[in-house]
N, C-alpha and C positions, 0 to 999 in steps of 0.2 A: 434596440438591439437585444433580441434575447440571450442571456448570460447561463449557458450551461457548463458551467465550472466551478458548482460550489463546495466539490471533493476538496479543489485546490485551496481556495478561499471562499465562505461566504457572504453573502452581503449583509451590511451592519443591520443588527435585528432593530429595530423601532425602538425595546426598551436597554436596548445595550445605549444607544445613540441619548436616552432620558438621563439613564445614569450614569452615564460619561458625564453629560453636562455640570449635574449635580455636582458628582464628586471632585469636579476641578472647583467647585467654588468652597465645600465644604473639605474636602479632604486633599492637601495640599501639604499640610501640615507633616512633623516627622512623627511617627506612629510611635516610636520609640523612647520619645519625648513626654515627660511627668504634665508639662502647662496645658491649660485651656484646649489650646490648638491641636496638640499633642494626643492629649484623651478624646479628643470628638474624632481625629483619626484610625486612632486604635481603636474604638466603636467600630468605624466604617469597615477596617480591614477582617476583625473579629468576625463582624455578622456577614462579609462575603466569602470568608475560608466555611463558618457555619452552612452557610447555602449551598458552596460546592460540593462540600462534603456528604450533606442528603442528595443531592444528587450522584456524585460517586458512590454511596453508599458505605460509606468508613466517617471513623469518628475526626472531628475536626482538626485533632491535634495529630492524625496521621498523614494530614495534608497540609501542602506548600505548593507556595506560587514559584514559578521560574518564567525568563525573559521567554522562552519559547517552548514547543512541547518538544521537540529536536534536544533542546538544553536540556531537558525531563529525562530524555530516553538516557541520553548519556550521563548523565548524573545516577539516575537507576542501574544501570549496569554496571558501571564502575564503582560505587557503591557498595552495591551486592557481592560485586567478586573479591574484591577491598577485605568485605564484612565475615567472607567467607575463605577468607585465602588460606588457613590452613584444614579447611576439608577438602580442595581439591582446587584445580583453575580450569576446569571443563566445560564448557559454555556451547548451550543448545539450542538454536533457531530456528524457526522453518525460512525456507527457501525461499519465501514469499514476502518476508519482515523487508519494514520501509528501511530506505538509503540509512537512514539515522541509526539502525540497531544495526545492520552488516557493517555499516562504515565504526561504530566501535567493538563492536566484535571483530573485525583485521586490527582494530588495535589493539585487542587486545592478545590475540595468536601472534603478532609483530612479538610482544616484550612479553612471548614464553609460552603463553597460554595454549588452550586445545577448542579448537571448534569443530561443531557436526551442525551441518545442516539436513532439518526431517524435511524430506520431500513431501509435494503434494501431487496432485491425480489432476486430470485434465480439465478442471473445473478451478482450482486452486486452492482445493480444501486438501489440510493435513487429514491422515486417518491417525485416528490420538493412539492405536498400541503401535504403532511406527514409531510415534514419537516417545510414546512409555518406555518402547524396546534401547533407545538411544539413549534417553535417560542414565540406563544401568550401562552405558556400555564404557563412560568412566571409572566405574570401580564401586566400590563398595559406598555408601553415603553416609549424610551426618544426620543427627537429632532433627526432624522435621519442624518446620518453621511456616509462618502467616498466620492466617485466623484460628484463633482455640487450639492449633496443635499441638502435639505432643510425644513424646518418642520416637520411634521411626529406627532402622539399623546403625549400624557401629558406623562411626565414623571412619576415610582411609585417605590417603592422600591422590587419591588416581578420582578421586567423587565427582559429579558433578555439581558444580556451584552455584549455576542460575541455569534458565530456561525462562527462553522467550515468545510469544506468541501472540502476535495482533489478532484484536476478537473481528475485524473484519478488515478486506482487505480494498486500498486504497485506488485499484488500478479497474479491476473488475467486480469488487462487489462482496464478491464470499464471504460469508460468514462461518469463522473459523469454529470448532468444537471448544471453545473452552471450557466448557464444564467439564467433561470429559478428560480434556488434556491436563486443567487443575486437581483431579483425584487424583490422574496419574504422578502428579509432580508428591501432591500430597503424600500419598504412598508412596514414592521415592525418597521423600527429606528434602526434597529441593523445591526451593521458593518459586515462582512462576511470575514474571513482569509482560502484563500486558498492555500493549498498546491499542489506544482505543478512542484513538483521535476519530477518525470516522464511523464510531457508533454508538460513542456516548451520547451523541444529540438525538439519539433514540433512545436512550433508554439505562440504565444500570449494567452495567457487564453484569451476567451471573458468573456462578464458581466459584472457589474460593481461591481467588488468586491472591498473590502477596502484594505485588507492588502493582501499580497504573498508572500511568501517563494517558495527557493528551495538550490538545491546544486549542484557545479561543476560536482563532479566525475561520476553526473550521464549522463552528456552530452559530457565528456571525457575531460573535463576541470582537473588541479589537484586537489587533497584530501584538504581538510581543507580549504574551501572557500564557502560561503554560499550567501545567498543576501536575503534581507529582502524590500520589499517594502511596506511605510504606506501611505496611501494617504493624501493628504491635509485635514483636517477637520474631521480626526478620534483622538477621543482623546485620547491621548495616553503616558503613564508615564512610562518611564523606570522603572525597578525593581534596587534595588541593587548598589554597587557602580559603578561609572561612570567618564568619563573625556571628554577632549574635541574632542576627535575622534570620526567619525562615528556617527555625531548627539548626542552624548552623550550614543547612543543605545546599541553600540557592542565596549565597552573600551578596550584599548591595541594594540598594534602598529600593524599595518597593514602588513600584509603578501604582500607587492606589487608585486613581480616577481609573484606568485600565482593567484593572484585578475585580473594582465592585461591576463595575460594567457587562465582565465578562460571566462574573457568577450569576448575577441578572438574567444576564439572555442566555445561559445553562438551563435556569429556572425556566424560562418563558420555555425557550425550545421543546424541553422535554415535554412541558404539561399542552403543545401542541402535535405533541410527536404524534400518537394513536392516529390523529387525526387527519394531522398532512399523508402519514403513511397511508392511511387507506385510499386517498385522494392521488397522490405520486406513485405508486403502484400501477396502476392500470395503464398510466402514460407511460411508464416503462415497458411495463406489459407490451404496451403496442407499437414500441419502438423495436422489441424484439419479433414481434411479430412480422412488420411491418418492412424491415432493414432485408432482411434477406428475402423477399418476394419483389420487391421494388429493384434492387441493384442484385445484379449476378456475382458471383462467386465473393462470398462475403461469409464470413464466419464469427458468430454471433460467442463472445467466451463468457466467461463464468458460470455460477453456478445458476442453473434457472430458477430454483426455489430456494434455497437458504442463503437467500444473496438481501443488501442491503436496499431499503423500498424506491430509493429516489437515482440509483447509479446503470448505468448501460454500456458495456463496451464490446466493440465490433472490430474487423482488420478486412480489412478488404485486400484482394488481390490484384499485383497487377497496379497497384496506384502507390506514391511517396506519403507516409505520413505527414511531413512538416508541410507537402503540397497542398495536401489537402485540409488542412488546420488551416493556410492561408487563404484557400478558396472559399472555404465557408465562413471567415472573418468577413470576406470582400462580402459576402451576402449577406452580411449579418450575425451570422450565429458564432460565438465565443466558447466554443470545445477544446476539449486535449486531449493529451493522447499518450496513450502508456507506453509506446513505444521510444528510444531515444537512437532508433534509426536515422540521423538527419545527417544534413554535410557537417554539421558543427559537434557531432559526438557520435562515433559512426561505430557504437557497440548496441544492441539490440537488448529491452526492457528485462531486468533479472527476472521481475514478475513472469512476463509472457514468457520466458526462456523457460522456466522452471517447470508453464503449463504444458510446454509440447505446442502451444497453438503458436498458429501465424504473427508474428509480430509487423509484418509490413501493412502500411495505410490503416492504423490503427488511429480509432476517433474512441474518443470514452466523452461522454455525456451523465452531469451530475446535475439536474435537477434541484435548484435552491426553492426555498418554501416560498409558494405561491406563484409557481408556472402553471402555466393555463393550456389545457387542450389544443387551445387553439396557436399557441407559442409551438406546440409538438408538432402539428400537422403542418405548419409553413415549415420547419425544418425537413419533414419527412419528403414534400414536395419538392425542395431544394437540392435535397440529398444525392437526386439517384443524374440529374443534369453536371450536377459536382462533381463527381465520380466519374463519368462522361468526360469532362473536360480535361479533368488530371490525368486520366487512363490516354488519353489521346495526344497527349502533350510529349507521355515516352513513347509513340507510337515509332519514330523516329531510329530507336536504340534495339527495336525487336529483331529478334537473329536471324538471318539472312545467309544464303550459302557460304559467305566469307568465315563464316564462325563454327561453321556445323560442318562438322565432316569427319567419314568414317565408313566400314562394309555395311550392307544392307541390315544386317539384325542388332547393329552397333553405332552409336552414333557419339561425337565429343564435339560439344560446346563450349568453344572460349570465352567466359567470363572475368578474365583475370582483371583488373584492376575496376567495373562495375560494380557500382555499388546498387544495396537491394533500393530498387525489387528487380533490376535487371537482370541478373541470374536468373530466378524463375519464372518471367516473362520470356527469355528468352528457350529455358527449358518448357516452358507449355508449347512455344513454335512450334518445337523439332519432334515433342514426343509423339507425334502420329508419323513419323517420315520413317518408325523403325516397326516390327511387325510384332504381335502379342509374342511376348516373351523375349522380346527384344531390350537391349541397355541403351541408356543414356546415362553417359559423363558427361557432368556441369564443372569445368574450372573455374572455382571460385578464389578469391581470398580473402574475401568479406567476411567479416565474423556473423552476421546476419541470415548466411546461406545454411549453417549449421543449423539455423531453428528454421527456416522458414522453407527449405527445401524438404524436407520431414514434413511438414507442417502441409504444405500442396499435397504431396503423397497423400495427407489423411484423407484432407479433403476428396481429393480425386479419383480415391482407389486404386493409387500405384504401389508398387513396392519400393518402397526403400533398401537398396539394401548395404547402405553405412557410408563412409568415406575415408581413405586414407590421404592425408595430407590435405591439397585442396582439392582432392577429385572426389566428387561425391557423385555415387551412381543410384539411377531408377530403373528397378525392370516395368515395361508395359505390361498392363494384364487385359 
């Protein structure tokens, strides 16, 4: 069964899986520990923070291991704002940062703090003076902080205290500016943490960012292993209780068979990176190519060029997301899906909401190293009969005179307790029944309908033109 979800997890590299083995029989021992045992595990742990470190590209002693790259992000942030608490508590993220940085940024606007989130463009890229402009828009700053810095304006208490920004993004792809966005921060005074779980196994973030996080599993390292790098000269205060491990950062004894394993196939990944990319590429290439020629009304997001080599994500219209992740299970193929459209969580991907694109029947496809042409083109076969099935399955719920009704140049569709994509299945029925220039109201109360009835509009060249309450209306053109 081909396994297209190595965004989520990927599969154990070959030499993560060697040095695992090894280091349960060598490194077992407490690293911490003066004996025998003791020192041949601090050997082990020493040379694999060394190895992550050239690969992150920061010196050894700015980097720590944590249980997960999630534990990283939140240790990072609260840390930073901790470290920084009397230049300001103003906290800046794009729109787009994973569950793990908004879910501690509401904690930390809960107990006082100030958040701005910098939008992104229909692609999911921030534009970095968007984000420079937000920067300044808590107040004056402090003394600049991270690599070599130095000076920077007067400190005030309205500043911004950190800024956050993943270098690519998890759901679709994009790769964010951060060089760009780190000048900006640089020249602001404010430290910049990025997240860089899905692009470190390609490669060194550039810019001069302060802090980074990521996590094994995503580079096929094992589960439960994170890495946190601070740099010299960012201030920075642990949260919480603490001991003498790991900087005092990330307390409690070291998972070492795990940590060498993971810096291992850090290692291996990257020195195969140049080369799977040129190879995973063109299979994405032709996924996008290929997706919307094959299935109708399907919208291909991210960005098409400064996107990540191995990722693809689609939404099709007119089909259920979770439906369709189960259909292609039953045939095989192992995808997700950016959307959290489903019966079991029925608010629609912050990602896709913040693009403007469709969030319904959304498939994301993450190519792990060593998918073959021939894995891509049984999926691509599969795909458009798949769609087929799940699109026919709500044929059933499609609006029917009982729902639509109104004068000729006006039309209102009752959607009320329909969940997506019923809304605008049921809004494509009716919008021919009204004449060009004509409206349709959709009653919805789906939270879903908000992005995804906008989202048809693009597609289809209708007008939107907004919604009060749950009535959102289209003129025909």
């Amino acid at each position: 069964m081909p396994y297209f979800d190595a965004a989520s997890a990927a599969p154990l590299h070959p030499l993560a899986r060697q040095a695992l083995l090894a280091a349960l029989d060598e490194g077992w021992a407490d690293p911490a520990r003066l004996h025998r045992e003791g020192r041949r595990a601090r050997l082990l742990l020493d040379a694999a923070r060394e190895t992550a470190a050239e690969a992150v590209g920061c010196r050894p002693d700015e980097l720590v291991f944590t249980p997960s790259g999630t534990h990283a992000l939140h240790t990072a942030v609260a840390g930073a704002l901790a470290g920084r608490r009397r230049v300001g508590r103003h906290l800046v993220v794009s729109a787009v940062e994973h569950s793990a940085v908004l879910h501690a940024a509401a904690h930390h606007e809960a107990a006082g703090g100030t958040v701005a989130e910098v939008p992104v463009d229909r692609t999911g890229r921030v534009v970095a003076e968007e984000f420079a402009e937000l920067l300044r828009t808590g107040g004056p700053t402090a003394p600049s902080e991270g690599r070599g810095t130095a000076g920077g304006p007067a400190s005030g208490g309205g500043a911004t205290a950190l800024a956050c920004l993943q270098s690519a993004n998890h759901e679709v792809g994009t790769v964010q500016p951060v060089g760009d966005v780190a000048a900006a921060c640089r020249e602001a005074g404010v430290p910049l943490l990025v997240d860089a779980a899905q692009s470190l196994p390609w490669g060194q973030v550039g810019g001069e960012w302060s802090m980074l996080a990521a996590s094994a599993h995503k580079w096929g390292g094992p589960s439960g292993v994170g890495l946190l790098a601070v740099r010299k000269g960012v201030r920075f205060a642990p949260q919480g209780p603490g001991d003498e491990r790991e900087s005092g950062r990330s307390p409690g004894f070291e998972n070492l068979p795990a940590i060498v394993a993971a810096a291992a196939s850090l290692r291996a990944v990257q020195a195969e990176a140049a080369a799977e990319a040129e190879r995973l590429r063109p299979l994405v290439d032709r996924v996008r190519r290929v997706v919307p020629e094959a299935v109708p009304d399907v919208e291909v997001v991210g960005d098409p060029l400064r996107r990540l080599p191995h990722l693809v994500t689609f939404s099709c219209l007119y089909a259920d997301g979770e439906a369709l992740l189960h259909a292609l299970d039953a045939v095989g193929f192992s995808v997700s899906s950016g959307s959290s459209c489903t019966s079991s969580t029925l608010t629609p991907s912050h990602v896709l909401r913040a693009m403007g694109v469709l969030s319904e029947g959304n498939v994301r496809l993450s190519l792990p190293r060593g998918t073959t042409a021939r894995e891509v083109d049984a999926f691509l076969d599969a795909l458009p009969g798949v769609v087929r099935s799940v699109r026919g399955h709500l044929a059933p719920h499609e609006a029917g005179p009982e729902r639509a009704h109104g004068e000729a140049d006006s039309l209102t569709v009752d959607a009320l307790g329909k969940r997506c994509p019923i809304p605008v299945i049921e809004l494509a029925k009716v919008i021919d029944r009204v004449p060009v220039g004509g409206v349709v109201t959709v009653l919805s109360d789906d939270e879903a309908a908000g992005l995804d009835i906008p989202a048809w509009c693009h597609m289809r060249d209708q007008e939107y033109l907004g919604a009060e309450g749950t009535a959102y209306r289209v003129r025909r053109r």
